[in-house]
Backbone as numpy.savetxt, mean C-alpha at the origin, in Angstrom:
# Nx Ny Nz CAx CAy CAz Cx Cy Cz
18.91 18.33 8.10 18.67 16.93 7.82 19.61 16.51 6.69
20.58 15.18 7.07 21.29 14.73 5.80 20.90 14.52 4.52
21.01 14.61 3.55 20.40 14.37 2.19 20.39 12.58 1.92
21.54 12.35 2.36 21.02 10.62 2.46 20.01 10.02 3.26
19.84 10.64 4.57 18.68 10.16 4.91 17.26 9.83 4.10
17.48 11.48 3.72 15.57 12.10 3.00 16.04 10.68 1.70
17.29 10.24 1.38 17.43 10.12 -0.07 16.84 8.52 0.34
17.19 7.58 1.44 17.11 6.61 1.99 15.66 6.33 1.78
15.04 7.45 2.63 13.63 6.82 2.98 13.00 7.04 1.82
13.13 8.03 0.53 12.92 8.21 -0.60 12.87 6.84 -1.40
13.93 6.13 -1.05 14.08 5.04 -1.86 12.96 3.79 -1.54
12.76 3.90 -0.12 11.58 2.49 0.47 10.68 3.20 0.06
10.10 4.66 -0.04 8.73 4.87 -0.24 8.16 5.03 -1.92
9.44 5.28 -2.83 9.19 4.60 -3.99 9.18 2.98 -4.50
9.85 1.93 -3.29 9.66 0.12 -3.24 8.37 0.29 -2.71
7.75 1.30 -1.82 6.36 1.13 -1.46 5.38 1.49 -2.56
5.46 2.98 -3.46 4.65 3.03 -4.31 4.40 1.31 -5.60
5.94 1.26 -6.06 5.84 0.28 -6.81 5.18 -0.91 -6.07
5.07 -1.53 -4.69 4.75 -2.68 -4.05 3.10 -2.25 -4.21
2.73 -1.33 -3.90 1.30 -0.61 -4.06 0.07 -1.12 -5.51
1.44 -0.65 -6.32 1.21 -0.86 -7.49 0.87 -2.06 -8.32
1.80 -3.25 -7.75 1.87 -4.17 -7.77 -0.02 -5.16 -7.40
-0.15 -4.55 -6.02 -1.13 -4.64 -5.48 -2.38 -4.67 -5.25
-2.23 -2.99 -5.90 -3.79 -2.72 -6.74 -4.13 -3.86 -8.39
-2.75 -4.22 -8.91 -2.71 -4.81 -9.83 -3.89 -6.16 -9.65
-2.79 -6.93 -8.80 -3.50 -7.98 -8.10 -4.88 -7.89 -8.02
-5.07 -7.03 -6.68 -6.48 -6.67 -6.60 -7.90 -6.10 -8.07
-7.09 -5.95 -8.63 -8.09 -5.65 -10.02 -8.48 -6.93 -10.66
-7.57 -7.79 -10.73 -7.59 -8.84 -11.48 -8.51 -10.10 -10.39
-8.34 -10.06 -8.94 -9.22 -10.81 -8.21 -10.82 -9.98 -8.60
-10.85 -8.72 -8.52 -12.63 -8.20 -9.07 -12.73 -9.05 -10.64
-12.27 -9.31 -11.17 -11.84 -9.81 -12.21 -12.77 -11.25 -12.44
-12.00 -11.57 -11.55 -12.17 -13.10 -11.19 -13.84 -13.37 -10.77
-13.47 -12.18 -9.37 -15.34 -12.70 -8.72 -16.17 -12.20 -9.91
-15.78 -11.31 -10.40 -17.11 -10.99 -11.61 -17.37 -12.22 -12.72
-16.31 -12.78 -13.03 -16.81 -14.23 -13.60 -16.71 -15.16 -12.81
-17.10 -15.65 -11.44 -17.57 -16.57 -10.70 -16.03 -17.72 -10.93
-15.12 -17.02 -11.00 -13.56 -18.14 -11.16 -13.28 -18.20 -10.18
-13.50 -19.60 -9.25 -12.82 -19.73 -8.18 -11.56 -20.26 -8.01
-11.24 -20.55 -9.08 -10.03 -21.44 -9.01 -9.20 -20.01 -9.06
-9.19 -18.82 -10.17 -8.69 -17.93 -10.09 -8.22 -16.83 -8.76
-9.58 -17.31 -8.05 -9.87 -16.36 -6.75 -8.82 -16.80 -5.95
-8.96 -18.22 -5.66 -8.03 -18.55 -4.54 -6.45 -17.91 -5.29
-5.96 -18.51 -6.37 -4.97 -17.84 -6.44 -4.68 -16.65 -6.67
-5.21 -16.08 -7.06 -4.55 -14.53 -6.58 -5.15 -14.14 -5.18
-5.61 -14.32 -4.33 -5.73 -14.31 -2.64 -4.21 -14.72 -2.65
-3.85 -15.60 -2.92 -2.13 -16.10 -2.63 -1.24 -15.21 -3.09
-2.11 -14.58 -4.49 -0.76 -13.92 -4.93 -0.71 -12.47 -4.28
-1.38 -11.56 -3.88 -1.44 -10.85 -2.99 -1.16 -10.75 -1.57
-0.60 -12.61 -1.26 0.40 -12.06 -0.01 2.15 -11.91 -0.23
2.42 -11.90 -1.03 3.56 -11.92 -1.85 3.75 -10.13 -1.59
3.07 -9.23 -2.64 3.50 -7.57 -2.05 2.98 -7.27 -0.73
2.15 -7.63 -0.22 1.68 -7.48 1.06 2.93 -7.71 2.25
3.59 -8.73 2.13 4.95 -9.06 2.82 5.74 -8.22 2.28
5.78 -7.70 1.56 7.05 -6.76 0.91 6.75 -5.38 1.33
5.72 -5.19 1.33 5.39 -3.78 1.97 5.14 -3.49 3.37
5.25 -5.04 4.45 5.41 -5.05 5.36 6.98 -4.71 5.55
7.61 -5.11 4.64 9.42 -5.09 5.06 9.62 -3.80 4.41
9.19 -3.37 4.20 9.80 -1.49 3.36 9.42 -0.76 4.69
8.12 -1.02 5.79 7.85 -0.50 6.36 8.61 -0.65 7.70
9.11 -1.85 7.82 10.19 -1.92 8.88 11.32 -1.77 8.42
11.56 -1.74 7.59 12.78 -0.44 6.83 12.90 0.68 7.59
11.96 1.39 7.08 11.69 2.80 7.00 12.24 3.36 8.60
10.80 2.35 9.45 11.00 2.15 11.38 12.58 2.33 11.45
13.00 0.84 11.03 14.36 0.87 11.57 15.54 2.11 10.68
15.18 3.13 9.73 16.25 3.94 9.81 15.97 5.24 10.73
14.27 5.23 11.03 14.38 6.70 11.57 15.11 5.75 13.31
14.83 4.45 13.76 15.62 4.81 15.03 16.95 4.60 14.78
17.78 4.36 13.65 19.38 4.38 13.16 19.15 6.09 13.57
18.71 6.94 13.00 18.87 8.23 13.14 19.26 8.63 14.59
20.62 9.65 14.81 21.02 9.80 15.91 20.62 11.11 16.63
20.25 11.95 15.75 19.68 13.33 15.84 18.32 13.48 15.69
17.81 13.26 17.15 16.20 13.27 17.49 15.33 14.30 16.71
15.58 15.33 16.68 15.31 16.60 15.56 15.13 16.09 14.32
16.08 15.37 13.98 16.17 14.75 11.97 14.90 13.97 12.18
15.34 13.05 12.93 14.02 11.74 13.04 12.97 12.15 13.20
12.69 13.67 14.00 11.27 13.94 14.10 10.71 14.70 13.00
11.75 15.06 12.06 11.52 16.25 10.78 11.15 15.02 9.81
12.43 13.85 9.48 11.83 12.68 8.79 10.30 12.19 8.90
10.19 11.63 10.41 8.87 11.63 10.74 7.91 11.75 10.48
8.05 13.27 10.14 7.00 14.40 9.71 6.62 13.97 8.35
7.35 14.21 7.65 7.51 14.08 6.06 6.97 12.73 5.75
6.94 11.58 6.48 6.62 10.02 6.27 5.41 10.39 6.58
4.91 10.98 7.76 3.84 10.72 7.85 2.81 11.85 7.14
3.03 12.40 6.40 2.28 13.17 5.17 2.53 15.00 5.27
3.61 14.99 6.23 4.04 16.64 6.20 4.77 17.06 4.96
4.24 18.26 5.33 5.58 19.01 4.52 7.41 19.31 4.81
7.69 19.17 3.37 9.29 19.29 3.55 9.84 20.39 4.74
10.82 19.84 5.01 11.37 20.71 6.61 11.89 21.84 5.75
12.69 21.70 4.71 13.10 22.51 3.99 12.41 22.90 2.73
11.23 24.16 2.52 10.91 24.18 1.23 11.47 24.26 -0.01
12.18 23.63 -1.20 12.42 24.20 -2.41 13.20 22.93 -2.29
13.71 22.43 -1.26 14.69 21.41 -1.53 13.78 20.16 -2.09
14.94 20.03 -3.32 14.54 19.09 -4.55 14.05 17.59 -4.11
14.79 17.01 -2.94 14.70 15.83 -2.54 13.70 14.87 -1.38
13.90 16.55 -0.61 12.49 16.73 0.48 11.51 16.40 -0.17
11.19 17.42 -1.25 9.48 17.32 -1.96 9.26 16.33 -2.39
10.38 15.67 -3.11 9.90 14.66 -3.84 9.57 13.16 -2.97
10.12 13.62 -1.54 9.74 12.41 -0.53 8.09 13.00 -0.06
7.83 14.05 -0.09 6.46 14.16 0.50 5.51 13.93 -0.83
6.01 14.11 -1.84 5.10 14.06 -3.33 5.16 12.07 -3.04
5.95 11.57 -3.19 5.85 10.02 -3.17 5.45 9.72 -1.88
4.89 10.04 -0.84 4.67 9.81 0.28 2.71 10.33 0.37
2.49 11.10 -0.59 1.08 11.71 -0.93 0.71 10.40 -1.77
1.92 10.08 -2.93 0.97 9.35 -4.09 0.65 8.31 -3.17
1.47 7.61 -2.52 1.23 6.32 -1.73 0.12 6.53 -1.25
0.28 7.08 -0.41 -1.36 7.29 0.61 -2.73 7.23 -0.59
-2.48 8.51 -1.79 -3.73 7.89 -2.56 -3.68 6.36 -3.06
-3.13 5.84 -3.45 -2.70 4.39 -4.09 -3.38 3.36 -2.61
-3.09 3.69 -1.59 -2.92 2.82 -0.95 -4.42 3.33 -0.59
-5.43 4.76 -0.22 -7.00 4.47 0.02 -7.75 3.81 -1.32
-7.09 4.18 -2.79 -7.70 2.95 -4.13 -7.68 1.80 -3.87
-7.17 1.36 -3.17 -6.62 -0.15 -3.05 -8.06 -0.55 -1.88
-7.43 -0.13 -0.60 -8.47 -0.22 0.65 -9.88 -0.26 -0.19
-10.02 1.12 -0.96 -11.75 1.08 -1.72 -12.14 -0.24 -2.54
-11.52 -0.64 -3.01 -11.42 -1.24 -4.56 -11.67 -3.16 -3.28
-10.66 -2.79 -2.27 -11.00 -4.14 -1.43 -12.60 -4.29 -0.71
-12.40 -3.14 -0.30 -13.87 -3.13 0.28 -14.68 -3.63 -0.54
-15.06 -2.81 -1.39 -16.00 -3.03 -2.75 -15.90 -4.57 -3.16
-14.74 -5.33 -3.36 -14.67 -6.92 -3.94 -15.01 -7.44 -2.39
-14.71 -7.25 -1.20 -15.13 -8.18 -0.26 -16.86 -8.06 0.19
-17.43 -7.08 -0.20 -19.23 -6.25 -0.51 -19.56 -7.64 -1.25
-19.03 -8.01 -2.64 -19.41 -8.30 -3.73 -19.41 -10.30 -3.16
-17.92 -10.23 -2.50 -17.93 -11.68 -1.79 -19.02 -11.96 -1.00
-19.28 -11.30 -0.18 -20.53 -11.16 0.46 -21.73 -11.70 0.37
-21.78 -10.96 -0.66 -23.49 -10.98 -1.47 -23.56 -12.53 -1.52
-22.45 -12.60 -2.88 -22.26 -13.65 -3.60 -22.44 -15.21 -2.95
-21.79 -15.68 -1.44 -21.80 -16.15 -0.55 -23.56 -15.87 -0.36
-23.95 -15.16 0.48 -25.40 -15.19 0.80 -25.93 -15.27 -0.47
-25.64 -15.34 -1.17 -26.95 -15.52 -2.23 -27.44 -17.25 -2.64
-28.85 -17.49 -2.78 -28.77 -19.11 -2.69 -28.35 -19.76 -4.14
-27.84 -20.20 -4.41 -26.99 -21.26 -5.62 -28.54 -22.05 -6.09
-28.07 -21.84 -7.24 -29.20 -22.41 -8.47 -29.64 -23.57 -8.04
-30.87 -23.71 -7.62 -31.54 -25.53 -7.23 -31.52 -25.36 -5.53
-30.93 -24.23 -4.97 -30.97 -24.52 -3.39 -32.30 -23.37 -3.21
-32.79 -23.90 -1.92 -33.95 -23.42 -1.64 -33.26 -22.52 0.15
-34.03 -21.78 0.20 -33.56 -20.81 1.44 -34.76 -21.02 2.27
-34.34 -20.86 3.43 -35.38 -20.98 4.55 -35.87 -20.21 5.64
């Protein structure tokens, strides 16, 4: 496998950790929000969270479009591997690991995120069904 390749996709899946990052950011600061009942806050950061959300859509059709640039079906399926949470084709090599080590952190970053959404859309929930001061339920 070329070293520019591994070095390539190395590079979108660290724009992915940082886009991640970005993300969970966001998302902390909307729990933020619903915990003091700021709606004005809520709606905007809902907005501002489609901002990395689009960006991590385009790292990911990145990524697509270099493994089919790849001309050597073998590379693309060893790349493959490694994107999708394998181990380096080559052990010890410095550049491999560090694509499956940033390819691990993502995946945790990215189930914190999923949790952390769940949990604030639970909380929307409630909040929504619950009856507002002076309204009567029936």
């Amino acid at each position: 496998m070329t070293e520019k390749a591994v070095m390539d996709a190395l590079v979108q899946m660290k724009r992915t950790g940082n886009l991640l990052n970005e993300l969970e950011d966001v998302t902390r600061q909307l729990g933020e929000a619903i915990d003091r009942n700021d709606q004005v806050s809520m709606q905007m950061l809902v907005a501002m969270r489609e901002d990395p959300l689009e960006k991590l859509q385009a790292a990911d059709v990145a990524v697509r479009d270099q493994l089919e640039a790849l001309h050597d079906g073998d590379e693309a399926a060893a790349l493959a591997g490694m994107l999708n949470g394998g181990p380096p084709l080559q052990p010890g090599e410095r550049t491999q690991q560090m694509l499956c080590d940033q390819v691990a952190a993502n995946r945790r970053r990215l189930k914190q995120i999923m949790d952390l959404d769940k949990a604030l859309s639970q909380r929307l929930g409630r909040n929504s069904s619950a009856p507002q001061s002076g309204e009567l339920r029936g």
